[in-house]
C-alpha positions as CSV (number, residue, x, y, z in Angstrom):
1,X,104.5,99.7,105.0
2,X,107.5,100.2,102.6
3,X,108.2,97.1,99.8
4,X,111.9,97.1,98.4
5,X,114.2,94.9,96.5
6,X,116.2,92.6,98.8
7,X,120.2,92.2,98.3
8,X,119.4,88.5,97.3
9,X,118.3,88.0,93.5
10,X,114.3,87.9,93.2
11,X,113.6,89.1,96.7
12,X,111.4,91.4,98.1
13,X,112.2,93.2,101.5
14,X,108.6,93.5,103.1
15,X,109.1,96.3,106.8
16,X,106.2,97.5,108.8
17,X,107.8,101.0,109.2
18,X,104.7,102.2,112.2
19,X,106.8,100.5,114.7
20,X,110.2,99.3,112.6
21,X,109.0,95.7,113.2
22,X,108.1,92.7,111.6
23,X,110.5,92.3,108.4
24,X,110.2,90.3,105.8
25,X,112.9,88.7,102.9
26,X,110.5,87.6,100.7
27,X,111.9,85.1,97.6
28,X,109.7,85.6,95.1
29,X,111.7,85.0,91.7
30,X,114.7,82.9,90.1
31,X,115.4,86.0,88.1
32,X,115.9,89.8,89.0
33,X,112.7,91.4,89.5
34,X,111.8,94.4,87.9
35,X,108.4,96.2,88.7
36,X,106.7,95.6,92.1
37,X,103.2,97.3,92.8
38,X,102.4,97.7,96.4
39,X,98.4,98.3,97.0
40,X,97.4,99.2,100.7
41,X,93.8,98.8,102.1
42,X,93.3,99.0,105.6
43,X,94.7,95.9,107.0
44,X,95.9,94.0,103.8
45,X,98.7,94.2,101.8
46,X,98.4,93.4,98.1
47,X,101.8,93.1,96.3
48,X,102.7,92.2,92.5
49,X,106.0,91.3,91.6
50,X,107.6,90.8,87.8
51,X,110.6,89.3,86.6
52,X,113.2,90.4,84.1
53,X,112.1,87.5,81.6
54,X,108.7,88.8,81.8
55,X,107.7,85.2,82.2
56,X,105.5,85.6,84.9
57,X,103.7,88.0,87.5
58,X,103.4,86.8,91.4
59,X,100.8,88.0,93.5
60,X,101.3,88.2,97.8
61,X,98.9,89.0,100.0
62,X,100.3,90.7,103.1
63,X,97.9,91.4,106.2
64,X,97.7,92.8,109.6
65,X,96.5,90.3,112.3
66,X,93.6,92.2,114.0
67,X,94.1,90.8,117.5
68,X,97.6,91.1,118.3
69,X,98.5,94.0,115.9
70,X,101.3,92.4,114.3
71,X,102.2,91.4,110.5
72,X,101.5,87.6,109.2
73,X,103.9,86.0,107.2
74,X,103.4,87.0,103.4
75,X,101.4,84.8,101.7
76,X,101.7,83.7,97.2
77,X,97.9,84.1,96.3
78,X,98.4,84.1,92.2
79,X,101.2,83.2,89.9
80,X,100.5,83.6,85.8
């Protein structure tokens, strides 16, 4: 899995890199984003996000469906 700033302000690029499939543009922020944590643990995908303001701090959740193999759209868990 490989997380990336997106061309588009406050996006996150989200790619399953095994097979080069399911890619994600992921809006997360109004503002430019400047840290993102990516935590891997078997099948889930945890990612933080924080934006230049410093406002706030966005939490995705980012998982491996166990049946077919691929990649469920991203999901916003927390938001403080």
């Amino acid at each position: 899995m490989i997380a990336s700033l997106a061309l588009d302000k406050g996006s996150i690029r989200l790619r399953k890199l095994k097979d080069n499939s399911n890619e994600y543009i992921l809006p997360c922020h109004a503002e430019t984003i400047v840290a993102i944590k990516l935590v891997i643990e078997d099948v889930d995908f945890i990612l933080a996000t924080h934006c230049e303001g410093g406002q706030y701090i966005r939490i995705w959740r980012w998982y491996e469906n166990s049946v077919t193999g691929d990649m469920e759209p991203p999901q916003s868990l927390y938001m403080f």
